[in-house]
N, CA, C and O atoms as CSV, one atom per row, in Angstrom:
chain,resi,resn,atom,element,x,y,z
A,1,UNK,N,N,0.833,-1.182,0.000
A,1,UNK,CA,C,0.000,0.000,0.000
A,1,UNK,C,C,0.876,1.243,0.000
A,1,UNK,O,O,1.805,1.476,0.773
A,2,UNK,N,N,0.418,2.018,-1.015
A,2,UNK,CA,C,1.728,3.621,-0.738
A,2,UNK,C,C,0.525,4.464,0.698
A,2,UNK,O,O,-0.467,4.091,1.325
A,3,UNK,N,N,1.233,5.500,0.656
A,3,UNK,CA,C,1.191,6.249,2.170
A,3,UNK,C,C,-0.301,6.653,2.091
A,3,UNK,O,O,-1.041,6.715,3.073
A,4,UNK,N,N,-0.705,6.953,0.658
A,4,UNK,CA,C,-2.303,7.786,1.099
A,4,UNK,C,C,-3.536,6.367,1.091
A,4,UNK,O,O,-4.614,6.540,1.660
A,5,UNK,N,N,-3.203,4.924,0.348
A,5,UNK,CA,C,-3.883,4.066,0.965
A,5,UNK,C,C,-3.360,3.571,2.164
A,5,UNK,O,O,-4.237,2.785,2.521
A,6,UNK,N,N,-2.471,3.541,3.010
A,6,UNK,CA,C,-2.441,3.243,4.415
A,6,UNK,C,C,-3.379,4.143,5.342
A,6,UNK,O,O,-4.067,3.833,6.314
A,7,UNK,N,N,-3.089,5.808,4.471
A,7,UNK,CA,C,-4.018,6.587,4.861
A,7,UNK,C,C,-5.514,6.368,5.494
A,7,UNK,O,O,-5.907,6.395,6.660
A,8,UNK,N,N,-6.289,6.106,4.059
A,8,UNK,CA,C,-6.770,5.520,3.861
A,8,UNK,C,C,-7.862,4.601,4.918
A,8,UNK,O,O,-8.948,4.793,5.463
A,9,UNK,N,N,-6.998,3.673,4.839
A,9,UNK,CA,C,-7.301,2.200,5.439
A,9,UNK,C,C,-7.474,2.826,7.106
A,9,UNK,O,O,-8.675,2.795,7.374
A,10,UNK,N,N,-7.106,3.074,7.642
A,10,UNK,CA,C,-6.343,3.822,8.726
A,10,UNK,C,C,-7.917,4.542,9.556
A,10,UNK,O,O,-8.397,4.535,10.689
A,11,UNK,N,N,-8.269,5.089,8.245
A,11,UNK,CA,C,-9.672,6.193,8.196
A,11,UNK,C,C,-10.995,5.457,8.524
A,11,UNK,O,O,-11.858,5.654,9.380
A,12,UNK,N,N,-10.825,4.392,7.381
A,12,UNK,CA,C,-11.720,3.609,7.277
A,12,UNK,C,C,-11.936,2.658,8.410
A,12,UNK,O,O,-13.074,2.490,8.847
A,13,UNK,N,N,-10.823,1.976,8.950
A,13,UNK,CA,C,-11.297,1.150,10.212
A,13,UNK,C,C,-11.845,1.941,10.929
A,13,UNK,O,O,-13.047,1.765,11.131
A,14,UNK,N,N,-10.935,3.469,11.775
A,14,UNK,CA,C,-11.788,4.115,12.623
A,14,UNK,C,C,-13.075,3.969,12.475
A,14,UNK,O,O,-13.695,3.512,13.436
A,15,UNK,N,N,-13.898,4.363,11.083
A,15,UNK,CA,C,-14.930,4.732,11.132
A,15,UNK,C,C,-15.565,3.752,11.271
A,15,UNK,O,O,-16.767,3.932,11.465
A,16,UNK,N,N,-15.129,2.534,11.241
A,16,UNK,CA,C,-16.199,1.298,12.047
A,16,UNK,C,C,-16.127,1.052,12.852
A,16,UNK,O,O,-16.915,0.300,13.426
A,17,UNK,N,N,-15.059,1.598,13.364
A,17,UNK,CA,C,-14.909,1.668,15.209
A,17,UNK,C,C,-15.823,2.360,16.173
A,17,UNK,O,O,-16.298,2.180,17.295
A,18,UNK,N,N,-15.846,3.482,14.928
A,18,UNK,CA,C,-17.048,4.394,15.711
A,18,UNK,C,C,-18.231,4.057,15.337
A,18,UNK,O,O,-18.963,3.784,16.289
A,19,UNK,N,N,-18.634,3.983,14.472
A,19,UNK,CA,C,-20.026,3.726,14.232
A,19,UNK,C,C,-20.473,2.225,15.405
A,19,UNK,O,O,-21.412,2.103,16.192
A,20,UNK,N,N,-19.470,1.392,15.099
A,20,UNK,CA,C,-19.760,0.266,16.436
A,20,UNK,C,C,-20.063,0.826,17.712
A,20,UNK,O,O,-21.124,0.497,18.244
A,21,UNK,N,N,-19.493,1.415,18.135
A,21,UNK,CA,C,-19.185,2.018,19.344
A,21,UNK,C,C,-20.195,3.232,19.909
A,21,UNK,O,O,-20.549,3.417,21.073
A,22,UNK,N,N,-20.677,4.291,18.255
A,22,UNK,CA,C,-21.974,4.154,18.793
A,22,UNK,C,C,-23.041,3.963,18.977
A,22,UNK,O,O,-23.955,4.614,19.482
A,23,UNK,N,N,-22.902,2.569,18.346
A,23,UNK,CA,C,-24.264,1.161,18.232
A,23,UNK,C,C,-24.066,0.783,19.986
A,23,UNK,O,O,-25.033,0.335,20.602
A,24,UNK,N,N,-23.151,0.941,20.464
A,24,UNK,CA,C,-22.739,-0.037,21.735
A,24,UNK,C,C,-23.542,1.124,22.773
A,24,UNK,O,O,-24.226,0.833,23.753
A,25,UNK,N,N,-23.182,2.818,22.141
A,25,UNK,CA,C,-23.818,3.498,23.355
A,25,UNK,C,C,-25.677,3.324,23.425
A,25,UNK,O,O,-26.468,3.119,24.346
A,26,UNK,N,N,-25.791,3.497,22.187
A,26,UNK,CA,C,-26.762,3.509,21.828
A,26,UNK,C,C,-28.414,2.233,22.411
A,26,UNK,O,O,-29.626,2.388,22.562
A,27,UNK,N,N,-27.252,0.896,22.569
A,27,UNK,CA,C,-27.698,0.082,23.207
A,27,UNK,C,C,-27.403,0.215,24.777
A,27,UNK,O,O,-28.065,-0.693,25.280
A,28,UNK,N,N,-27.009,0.620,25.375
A,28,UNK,CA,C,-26.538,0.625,26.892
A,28,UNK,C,C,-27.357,1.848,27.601
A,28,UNK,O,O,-27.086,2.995,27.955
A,29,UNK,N,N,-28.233,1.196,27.614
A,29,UNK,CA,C,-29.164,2.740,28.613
A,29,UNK,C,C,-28.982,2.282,29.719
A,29,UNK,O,O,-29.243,3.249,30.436
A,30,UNK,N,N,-28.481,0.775,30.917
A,30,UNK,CA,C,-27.638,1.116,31.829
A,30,UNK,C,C,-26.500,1.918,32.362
A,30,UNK,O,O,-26.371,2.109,33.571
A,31,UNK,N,N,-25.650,2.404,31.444
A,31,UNK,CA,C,-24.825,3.257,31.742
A,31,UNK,C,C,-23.377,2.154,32.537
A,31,UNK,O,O,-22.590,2.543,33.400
A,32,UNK,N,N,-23.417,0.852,31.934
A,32,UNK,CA,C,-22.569,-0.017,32.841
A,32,UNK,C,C,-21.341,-0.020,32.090
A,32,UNK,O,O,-21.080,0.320,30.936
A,33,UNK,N,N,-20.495,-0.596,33.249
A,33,UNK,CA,C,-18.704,-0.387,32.466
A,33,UNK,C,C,-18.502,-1.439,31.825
A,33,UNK,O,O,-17.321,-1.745,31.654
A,34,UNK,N,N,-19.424,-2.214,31.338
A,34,UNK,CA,C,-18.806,-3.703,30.323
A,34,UNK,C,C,-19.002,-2.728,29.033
A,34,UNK,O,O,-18.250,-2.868,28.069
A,35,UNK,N,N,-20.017,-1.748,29.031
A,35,UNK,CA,C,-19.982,-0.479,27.927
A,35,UNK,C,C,-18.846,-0.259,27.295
A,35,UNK,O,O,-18.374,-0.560,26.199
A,36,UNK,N,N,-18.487,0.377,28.295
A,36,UNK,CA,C,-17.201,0.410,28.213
A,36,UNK,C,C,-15.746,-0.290,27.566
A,36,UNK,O,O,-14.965,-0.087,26.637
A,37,UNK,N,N,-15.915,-1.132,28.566
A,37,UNK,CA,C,-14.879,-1.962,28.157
A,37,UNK,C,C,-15.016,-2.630,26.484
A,37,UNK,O,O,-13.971,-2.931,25.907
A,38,UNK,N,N,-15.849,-2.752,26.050
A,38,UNK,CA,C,-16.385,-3.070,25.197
A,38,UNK,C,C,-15.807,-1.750,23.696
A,38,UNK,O,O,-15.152,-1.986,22.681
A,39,UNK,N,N,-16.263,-0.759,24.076
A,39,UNK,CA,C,-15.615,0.394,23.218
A,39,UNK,C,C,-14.088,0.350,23.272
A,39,UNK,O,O,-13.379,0.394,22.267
A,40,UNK,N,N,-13.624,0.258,24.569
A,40,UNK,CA,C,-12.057,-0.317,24.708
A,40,UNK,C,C,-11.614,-0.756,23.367
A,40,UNK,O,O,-11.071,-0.217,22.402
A,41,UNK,N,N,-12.075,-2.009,23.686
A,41,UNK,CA,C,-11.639,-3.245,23.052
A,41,UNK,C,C,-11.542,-3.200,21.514
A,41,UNK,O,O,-10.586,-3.664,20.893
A,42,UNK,N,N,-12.629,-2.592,20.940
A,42,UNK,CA,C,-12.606,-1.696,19.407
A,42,UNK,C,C,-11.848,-1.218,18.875
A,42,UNK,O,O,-12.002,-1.105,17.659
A,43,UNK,N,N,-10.568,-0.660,19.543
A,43,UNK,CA,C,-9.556,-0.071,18.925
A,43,UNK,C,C,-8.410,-1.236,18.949
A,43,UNK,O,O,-7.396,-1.252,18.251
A,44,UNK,N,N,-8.784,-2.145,19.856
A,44,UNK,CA,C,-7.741,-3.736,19.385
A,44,UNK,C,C,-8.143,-4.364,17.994
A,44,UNK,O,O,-7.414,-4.638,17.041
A,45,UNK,N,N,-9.892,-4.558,18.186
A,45,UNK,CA,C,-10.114,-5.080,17.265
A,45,UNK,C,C,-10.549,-4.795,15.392
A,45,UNK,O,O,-11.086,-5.487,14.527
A,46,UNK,N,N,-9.905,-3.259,15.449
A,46,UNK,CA,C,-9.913,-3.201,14.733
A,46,UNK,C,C,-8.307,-2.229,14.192
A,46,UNK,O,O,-8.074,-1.629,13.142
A,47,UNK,N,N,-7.490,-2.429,15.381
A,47,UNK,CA,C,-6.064,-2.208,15.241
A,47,UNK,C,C,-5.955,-0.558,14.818
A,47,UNK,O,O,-5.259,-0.268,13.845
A,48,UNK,N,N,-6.330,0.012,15.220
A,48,UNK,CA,C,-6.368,1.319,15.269
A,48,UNK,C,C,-5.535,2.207,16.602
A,48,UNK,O,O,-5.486,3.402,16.891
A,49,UNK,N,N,-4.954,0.998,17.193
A,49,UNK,CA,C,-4.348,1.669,18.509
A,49,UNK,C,C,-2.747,2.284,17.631
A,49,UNK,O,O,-2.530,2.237,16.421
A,50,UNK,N,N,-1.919,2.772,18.610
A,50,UNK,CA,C,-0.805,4.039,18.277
A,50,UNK,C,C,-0.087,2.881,17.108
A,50,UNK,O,O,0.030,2.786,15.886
A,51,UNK,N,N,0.332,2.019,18.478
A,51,UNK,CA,C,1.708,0.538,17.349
A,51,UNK,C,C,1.135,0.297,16.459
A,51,UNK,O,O,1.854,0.538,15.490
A,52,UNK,N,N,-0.329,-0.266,15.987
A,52,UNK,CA,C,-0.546,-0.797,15.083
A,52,UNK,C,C,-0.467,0.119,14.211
A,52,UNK,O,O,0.296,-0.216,13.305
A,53,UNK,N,N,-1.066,1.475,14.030
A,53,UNK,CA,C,-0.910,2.223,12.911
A,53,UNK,C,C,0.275,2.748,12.796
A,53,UNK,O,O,0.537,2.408,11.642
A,54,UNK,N,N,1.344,3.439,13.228
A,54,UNK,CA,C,2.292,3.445,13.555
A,54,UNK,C,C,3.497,2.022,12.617
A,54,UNK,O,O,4.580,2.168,12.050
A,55,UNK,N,N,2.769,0.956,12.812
A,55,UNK,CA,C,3.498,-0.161,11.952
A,55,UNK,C,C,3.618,-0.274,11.006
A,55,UNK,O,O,4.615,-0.443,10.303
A,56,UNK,N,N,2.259,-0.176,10.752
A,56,UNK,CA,C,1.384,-0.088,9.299
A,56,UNK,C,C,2.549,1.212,8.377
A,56,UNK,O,O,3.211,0.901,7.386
A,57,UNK,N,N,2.547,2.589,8.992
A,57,UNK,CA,C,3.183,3.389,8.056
A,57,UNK,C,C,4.664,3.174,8.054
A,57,UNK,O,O,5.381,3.514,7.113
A,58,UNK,N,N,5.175,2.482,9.358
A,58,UNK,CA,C,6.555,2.061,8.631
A,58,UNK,C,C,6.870,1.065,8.046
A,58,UNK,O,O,8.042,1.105,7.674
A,59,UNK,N,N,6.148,-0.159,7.698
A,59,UNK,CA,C,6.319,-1.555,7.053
A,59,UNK,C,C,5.938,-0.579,5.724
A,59,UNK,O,O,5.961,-1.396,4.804
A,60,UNK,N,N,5.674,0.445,5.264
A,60,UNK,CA,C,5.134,0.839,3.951
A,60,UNK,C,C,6.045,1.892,3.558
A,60,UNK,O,O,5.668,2.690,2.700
A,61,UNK,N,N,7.513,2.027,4.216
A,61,UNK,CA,C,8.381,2.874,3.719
A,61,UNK,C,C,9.459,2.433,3.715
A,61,UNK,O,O,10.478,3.018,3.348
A,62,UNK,N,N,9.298,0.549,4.420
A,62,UNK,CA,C,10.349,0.451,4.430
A,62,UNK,C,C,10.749,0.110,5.603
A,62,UNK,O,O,10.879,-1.110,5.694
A,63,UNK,N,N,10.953,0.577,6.366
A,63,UNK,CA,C,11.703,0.835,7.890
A,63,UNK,C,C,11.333,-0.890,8.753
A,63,UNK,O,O,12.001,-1.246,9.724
A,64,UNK,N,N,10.393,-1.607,8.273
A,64,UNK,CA,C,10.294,-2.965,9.123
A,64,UNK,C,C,9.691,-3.692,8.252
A,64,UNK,O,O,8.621,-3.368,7.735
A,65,UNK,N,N,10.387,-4.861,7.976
A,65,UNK,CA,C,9.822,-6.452,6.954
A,65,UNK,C,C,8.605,-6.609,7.963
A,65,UNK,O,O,7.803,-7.533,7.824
């Protein structure tokens, strides 16, 4: 992938992160912390945390096989 589809890609998970996330608030009219944890977990599962993107743009310049 060159830099503006990592871009890209990058954009696009967020935005199913969020839209999940606020399907998750949306369902939780308890107000409970599995809510929570649950939105957490969204940015694992869809690798949007610092390292993963962060990886992503250096395996694409080069800098790590």
């Amino acid at each position: 992938m060159n830099p503006e589809q990592q871009a890209a890609y990058v954009i696009s998970q967020s935005a199913c992160a969020i839209i999940e996330a606020l399907s998750i608030i949306a369902n939780n009219t308890s107000h409970d912390s599995y809510a929570k944890t649950e939105i957490i977990s969204l940015i694992e599962k869809y690798g949007i945390h610092h390292n993963a993107v962060i990886g992503l743009f250096q395996s694409g310049i080069g800098l790590t096989k």
